[in-house]
Every structure is written in C-alpha cells, then in structure tokens.
C-alpha positions as a Markdown table, in Angstrom:
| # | Residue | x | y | z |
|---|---|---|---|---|
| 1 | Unk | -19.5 | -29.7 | 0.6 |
| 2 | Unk | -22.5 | -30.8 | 2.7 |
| 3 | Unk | -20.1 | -31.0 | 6.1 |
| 4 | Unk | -20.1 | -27.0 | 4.9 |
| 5 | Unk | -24.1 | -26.7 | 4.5 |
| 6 | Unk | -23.2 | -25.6 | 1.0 |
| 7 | Unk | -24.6 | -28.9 | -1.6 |
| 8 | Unk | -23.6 | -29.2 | -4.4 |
| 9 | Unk | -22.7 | -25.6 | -6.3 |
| 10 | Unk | -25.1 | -23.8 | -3.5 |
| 11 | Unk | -22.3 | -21.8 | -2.1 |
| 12 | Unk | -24.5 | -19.5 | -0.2 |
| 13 | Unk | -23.8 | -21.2 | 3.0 |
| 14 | Unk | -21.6 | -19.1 | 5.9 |
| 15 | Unk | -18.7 | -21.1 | 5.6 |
| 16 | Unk | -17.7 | -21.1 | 2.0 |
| 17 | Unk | -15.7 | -18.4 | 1.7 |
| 18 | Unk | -12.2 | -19.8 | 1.0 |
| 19 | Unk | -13.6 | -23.4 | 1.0 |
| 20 | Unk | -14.7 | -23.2 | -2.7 |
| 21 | Unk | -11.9 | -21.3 | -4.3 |
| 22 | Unk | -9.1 | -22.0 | -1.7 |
| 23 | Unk | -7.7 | -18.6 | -2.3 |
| 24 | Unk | -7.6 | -15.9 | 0.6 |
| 25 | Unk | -11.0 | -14.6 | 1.6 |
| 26 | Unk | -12.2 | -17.1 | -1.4 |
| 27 | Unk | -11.5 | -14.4 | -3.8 |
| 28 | Unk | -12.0 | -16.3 | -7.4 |
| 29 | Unk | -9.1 | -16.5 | -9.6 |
| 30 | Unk | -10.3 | -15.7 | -12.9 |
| 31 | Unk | -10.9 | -11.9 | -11.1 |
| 32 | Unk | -7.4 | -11.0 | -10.2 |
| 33 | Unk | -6.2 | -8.9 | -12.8 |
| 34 | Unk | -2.9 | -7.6 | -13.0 |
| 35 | Unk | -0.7 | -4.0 | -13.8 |
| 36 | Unk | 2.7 | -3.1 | -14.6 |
| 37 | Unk | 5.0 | -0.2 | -15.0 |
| 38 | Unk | 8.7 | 0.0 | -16.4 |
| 39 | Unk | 10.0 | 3.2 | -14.4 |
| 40 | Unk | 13.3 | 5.9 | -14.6 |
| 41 | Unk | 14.0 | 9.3 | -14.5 |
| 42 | Unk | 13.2 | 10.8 | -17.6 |
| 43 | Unk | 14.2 | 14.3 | -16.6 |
| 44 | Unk | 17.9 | 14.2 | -15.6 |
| 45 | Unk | 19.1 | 17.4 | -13.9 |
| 46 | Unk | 15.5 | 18.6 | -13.3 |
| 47 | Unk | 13.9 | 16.2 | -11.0 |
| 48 | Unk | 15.2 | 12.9 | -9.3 |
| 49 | Unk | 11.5 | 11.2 | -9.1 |
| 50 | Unk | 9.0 | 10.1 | -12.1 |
| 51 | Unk | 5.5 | 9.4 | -11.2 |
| 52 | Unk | 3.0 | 6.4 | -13.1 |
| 53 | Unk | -0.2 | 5.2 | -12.7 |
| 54 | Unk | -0.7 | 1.4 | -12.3 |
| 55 | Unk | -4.4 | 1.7 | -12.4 |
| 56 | Unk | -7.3 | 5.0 | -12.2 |
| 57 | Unk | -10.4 | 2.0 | -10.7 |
| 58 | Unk | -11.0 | 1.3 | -7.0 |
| 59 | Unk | -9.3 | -1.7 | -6.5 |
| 60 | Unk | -7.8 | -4.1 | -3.5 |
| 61 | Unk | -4.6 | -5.2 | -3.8 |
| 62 | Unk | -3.7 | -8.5 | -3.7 |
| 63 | Unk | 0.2 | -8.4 | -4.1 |
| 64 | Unk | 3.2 | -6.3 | -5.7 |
| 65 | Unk | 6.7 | -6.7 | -6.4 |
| 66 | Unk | 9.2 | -4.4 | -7.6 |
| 67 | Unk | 12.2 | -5.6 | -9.4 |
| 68 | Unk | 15.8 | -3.8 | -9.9 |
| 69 | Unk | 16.3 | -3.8 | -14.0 |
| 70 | Unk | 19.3 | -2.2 | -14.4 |
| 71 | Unk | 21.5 | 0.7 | -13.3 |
| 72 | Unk | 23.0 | 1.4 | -16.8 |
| 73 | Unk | 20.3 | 1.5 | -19.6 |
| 74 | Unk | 20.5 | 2.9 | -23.3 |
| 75 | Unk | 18.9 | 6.1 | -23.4 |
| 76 | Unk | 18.6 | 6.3 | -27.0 |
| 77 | Unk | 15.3 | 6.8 | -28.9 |
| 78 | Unk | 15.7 | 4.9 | -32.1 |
| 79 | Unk | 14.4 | 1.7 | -31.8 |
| 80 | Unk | 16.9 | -0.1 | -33.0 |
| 81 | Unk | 19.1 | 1.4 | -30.6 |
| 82 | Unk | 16.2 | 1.1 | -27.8 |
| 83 | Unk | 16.3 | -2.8 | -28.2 |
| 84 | Unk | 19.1 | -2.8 | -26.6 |
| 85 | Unk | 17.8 | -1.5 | -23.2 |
| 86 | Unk | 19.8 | -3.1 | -20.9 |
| 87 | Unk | 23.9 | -2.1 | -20.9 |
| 88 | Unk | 26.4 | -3.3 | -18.8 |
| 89 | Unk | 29.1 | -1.7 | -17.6 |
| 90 | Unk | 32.9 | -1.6 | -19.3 |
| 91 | Unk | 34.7 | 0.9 | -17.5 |
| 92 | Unk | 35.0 | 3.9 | -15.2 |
| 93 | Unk | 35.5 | 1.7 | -11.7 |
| 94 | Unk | 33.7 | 4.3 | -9.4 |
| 95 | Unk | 30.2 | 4.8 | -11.2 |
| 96 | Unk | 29.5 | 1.1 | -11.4 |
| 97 | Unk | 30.5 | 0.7 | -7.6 |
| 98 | Unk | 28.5 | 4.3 | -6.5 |
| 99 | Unk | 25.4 | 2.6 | -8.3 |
| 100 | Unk | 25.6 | -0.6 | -6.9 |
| 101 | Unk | 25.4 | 1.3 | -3.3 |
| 102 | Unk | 22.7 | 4.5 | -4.1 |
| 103 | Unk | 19.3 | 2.7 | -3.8 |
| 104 | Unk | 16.6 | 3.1 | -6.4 |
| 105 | Unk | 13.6 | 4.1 | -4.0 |
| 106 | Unk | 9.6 | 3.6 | -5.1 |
| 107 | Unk | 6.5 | 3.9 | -3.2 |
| 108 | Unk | 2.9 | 2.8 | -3.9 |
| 109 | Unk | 0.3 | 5.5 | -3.3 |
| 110 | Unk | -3.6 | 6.7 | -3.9 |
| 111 | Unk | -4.5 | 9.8 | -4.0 |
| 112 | Unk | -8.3 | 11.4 | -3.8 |
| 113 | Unk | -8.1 | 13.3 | -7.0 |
| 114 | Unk | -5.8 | 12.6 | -10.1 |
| 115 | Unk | -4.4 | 15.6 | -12.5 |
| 116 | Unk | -1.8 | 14.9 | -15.5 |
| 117 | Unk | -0.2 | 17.9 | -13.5 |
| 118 | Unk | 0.3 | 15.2 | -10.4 |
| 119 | Unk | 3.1 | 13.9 | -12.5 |
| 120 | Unk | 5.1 | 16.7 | -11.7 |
| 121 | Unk | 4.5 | 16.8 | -8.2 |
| 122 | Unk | 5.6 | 14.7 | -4.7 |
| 123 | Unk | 9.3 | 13.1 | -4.8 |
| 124 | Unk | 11.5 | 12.7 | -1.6 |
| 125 | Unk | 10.8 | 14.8 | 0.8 |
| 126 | Unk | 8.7 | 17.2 | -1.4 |
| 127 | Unk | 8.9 | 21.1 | -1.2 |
| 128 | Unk | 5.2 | 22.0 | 0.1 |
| 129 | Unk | 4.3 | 24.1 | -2.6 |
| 130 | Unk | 4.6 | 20.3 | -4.9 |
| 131 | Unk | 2.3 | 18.2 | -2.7 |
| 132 | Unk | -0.8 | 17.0 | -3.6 |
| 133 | Unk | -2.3 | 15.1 | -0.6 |
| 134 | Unk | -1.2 | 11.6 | -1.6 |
| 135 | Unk | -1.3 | 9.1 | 0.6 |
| 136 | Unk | 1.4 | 6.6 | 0.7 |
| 137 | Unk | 0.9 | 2.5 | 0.9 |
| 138 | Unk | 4.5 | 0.9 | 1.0 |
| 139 | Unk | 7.7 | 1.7 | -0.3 |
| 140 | Unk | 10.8 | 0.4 | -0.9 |
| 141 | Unk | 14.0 | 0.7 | -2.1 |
| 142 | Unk | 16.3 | -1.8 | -4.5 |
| 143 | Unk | 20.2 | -2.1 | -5.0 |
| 144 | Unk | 22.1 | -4.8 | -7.2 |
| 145 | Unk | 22.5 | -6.6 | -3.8 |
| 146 | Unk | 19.0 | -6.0 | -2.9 |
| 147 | Unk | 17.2 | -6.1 | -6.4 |
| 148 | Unk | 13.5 | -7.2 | -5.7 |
| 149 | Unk | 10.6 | -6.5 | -3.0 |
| 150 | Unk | 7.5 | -8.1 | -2.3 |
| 151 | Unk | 4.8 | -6.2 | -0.6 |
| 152 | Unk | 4.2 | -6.7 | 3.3 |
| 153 | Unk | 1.7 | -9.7 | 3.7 |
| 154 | Unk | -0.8 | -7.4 | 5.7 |
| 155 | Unk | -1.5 | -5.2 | 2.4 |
| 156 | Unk | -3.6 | -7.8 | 0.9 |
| 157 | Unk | -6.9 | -6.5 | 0.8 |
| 158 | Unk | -5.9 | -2.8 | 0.8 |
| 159 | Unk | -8.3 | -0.7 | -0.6 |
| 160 | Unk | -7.3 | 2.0 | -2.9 |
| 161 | Unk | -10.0 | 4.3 | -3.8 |
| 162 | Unk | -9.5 | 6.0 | -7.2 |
| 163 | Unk | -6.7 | 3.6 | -8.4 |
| 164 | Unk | -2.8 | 3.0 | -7.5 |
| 165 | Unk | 0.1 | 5.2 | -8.7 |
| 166 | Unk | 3.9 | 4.7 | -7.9 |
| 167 | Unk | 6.4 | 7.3 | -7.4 |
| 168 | Unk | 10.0 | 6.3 | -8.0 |
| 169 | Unk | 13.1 | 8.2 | -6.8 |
| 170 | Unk | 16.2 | 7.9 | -8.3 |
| 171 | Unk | 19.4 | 10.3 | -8.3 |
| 172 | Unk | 20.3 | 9.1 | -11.8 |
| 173 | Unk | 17.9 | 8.7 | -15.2 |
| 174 | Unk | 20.0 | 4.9 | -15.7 |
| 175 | Unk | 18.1 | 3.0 | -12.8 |
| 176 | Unk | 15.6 | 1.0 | -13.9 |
| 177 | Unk | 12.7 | -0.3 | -12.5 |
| 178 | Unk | 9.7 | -2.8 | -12.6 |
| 179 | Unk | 7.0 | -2.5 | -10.5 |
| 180 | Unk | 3.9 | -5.0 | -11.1 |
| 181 | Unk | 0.7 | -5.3 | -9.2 |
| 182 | Unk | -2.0 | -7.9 | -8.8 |
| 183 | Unk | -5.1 | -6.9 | -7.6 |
| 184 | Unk | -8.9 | -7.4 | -7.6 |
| 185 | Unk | -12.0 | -4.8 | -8.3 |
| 186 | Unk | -13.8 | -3.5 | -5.9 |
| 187 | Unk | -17.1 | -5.2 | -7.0 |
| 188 | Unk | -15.1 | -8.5 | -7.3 |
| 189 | Unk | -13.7 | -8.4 | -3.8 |
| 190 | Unk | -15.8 | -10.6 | -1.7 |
| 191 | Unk | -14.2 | -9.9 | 1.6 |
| 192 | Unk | -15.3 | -6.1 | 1.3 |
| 193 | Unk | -19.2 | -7.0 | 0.8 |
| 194 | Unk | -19.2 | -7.1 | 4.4 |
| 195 | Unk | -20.0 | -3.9 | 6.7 |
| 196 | Unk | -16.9 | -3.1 | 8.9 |
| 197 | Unk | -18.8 | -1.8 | 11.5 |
| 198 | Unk | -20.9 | -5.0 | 11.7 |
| 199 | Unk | -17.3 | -6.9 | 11.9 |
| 200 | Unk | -16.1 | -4.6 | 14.7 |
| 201 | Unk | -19.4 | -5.3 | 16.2 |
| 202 | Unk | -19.5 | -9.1 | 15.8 |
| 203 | Unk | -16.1 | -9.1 | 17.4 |
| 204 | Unk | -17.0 | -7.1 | 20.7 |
| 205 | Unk | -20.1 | -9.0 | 21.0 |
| 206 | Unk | -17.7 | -12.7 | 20.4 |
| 207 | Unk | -15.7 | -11.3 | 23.6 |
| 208 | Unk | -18.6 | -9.8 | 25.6 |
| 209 | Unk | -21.4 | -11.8 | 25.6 |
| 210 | Unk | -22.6 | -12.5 | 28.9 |
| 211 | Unk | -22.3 | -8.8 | 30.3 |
| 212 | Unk | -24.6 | -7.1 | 27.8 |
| 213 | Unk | -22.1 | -3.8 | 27.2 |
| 214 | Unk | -23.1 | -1.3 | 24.5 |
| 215 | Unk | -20.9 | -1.4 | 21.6 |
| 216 | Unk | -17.1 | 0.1 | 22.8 |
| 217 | Unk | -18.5 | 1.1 | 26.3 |
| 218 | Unk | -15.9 | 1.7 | 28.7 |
| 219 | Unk | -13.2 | 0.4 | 25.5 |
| 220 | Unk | -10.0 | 2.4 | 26.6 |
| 221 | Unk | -8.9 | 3.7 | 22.9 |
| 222 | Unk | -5.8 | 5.1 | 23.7 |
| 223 | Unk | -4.2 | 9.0 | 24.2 |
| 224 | Unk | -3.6 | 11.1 | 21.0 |
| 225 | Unk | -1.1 | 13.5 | 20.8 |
| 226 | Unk | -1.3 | 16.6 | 18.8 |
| 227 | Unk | 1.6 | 16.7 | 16.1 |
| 228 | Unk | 1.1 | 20.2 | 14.9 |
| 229 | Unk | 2.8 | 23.4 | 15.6 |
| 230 | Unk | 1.9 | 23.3 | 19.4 |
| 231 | Unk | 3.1 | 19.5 | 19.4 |
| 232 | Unk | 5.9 | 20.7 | 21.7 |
| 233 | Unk | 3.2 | 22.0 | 24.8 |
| 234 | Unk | 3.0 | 17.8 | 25.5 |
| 235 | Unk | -0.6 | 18.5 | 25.7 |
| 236 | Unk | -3.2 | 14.7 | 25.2 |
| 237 | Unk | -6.3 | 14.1 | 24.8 |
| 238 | Unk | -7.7 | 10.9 | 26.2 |
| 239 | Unk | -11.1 | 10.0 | 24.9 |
| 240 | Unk | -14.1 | 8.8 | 26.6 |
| 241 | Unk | -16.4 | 6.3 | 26.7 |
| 242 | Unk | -18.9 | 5.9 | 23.7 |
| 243 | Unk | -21.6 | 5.2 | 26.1 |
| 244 | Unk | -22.0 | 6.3 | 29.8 |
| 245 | Unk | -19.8 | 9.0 | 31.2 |
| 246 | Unk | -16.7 | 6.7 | 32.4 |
| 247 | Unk | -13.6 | 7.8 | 31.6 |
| 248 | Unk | -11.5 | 4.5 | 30.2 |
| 249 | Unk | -8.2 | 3.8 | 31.7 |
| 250 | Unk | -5.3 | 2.5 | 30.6 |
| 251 | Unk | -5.2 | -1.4 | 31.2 |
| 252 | Unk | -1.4 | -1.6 | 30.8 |
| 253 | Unk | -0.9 | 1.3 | 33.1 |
| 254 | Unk | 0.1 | 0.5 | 37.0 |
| 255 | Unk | -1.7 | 3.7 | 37.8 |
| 256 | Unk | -5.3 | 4.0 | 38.7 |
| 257 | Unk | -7.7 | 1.7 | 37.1 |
C-alpha cells in the first residue's frame, strides 16, 4: 500500500480506488444489495404486459440477469396447488412448439414519477393515451433456446433516479420470468462522488495541454437532426463553438475543414 501513497488503512490517497477492494470503481462489497421479481401476465385476454418494481431508491446498477422459468405454469391459487408452479407439457404438439418460438420480452426502465396507476400503463408499442414518460435501460427477450440474459457490460454504473421497474411482455399468462438485479445506493457509489463536468474537463485538459484552449473550444459536436413532425424537411442544425465564434467542422468530412 505505500507504492500507492495510501499506508496502512489511510485509503485517502488518488490511487486507491479499485486497489483496496479490487472490485470495479473499488465499490465495497458488503454495499451491493440485491432485487428480484418473478414476472407473468396476470391479466389474460386484457393486456399482454405486467409491470413491477425492483426498487423505488436512486440506485446504480451493477448487473442484471433475466432468466426464462417456464412457459407452462399452474395458475391455480390454492397453495397446495400453487407449489406446484412449474408444469410440463403432456400433450397438444403445436402449443408446446408455438411457445418454444414466441419470445417472452422484458425491459428495465426508470421513470421520473411513480403511480400504482403506472402498472397499467406502457407495454409494446404502447397506445399514447397509456404512456407515462418512462425511460427504457435494456431489454431483452428469452425463449426455451434462449432462456437467460445478462445485462450489456457498459450498464454498470447506470444511474437510475427514483428506482428500477421492469415491464414484461408476453402473449400468454404461462411465461414465466425471473428478473434479478444487483446494484449499489447512490450514497454508496463511490465512482459518482466525482463531478462529471470536472471529468470531461480533466479529459480535454489530458489531450490539450500545451495549447491553452477553453473548455470544448472549437470541439466539433456533431449535426442533430430534428425527428418531429417536420423530420421529413432534412433540415440540421450544426452547433457552434462554446467559445469564440468558429464554426466546428467535421473532422471525418473530406469537405472544408
């Protein structure tokens, strides 16, 4: 630990981070906590999506997986009968096989404001008058050849303000689903006590140095194109300079610049 200027359980030096716990950003164990939800359809004929929380806190994810459970459950509510959740198949050829085929979907999402009322609202492809301004992470979808996901390695770290909800679609109540989530508080996430605009600002002055630039000056950040109803006019915007009146150019272009 001295090589690290951090002696013996003085971990306050700039180089600890993943040193001490050798876990990802040097997030400490004992502080990932963990969330799960078993998931169907529990309104057959009226809606082909349920909707769960996993957790109502600001949180940062650290991984999820989804499993496949089953695509024949016993939808009894005794529960004698309900310990026997799983069922297998015995005849009728052609449901089994359609089953096997018709994906179970799912997607991870945070919203900015959470009603009991959301339950009812979203699904696949959504009429407008049952959105709710959700804002989707991942998603995925499972078969019996396909049966489990694991999140995309670039979520770690996502920040969900106001807690993580899944939305699962399914054209039949007998899918099945697991979904669990690991994930660290907010206040327990070290790699968010830093500012991101001091990171994006330690990075431009890593690469410019010598010349003195402003932050961004003269940064080309790209066109935008408006997707709305006039989307179809082809009109852009390109964006200017944060500093100075230069116009950035394209450096990939073969034009101008």
């Amino acid at each position: 630990m001295s090589d690290c200027g951090c002696p013996g359980e003085d971990y306050s030096g700039s180089c600890c981070c993943a040193s001490v716990t050798l876990l990802r950003g040097g997030i400490h164990p004992d502080y990932i906590k963990t969330a799960h939800v078993d998931l169907y359809v529990d309104t057959p004929g009226t809606r082909t999506f349920q909707v769960a929380g996993l957790t109502g806190d600001p949180i940062h994810i650290i991984s999820v997986t989804a499993s496949l459970m089953c695509i024949k459950r016993n939808t009894a509510t005794l529960q004698a009968n309900m310990d026997k959740q799983v069922e297998e198949f015995t005849s009728n050829y052609l449901t089994p096989v359609t089953r096997q085929i018709n994906p179970v979907g799912f997607s991870l999402f945070t919203t900015p404001q959470w009603l009991t009322t959301n339950e009812l609202r979203g699904g696949w492809n959504p009429h407008d008058d049952t959105e709710d301004g959700r804002s989707y992470i991942a998603t995925g979808a499972l078969t019996a050849h396909l049966p489990s996901w694991q999140n995309p390695p670039d979520l770690f770290g996502f920040f969900c303000d106001g807690g993580v909800f899944v939305e699962m679609n399914a054209p039949s109540e007998q899918y099945g689903i697991r979904v669990v989530l690991n994930y660290v508080d907010r206040l327990a996430f070290s790699p968010a006590y830093a500012d991101p605009v001091s990171v994006l600002q330690h990075y431009w002055k890593c690469s410019h140095s010598t010349n003195g630039e402003e932050f961004l000056e003269g940064f080309y950040s790209g066109v935008s194109f408006n997707l709305g109803s006039s989307a179809s006019s082809g009109s852009t915007t390109v964006s200017t300079a944060t500093s100075g009146d230069e116009v950035e150019t394209n450096p990939f272009s073969t034009e101008g610049g």
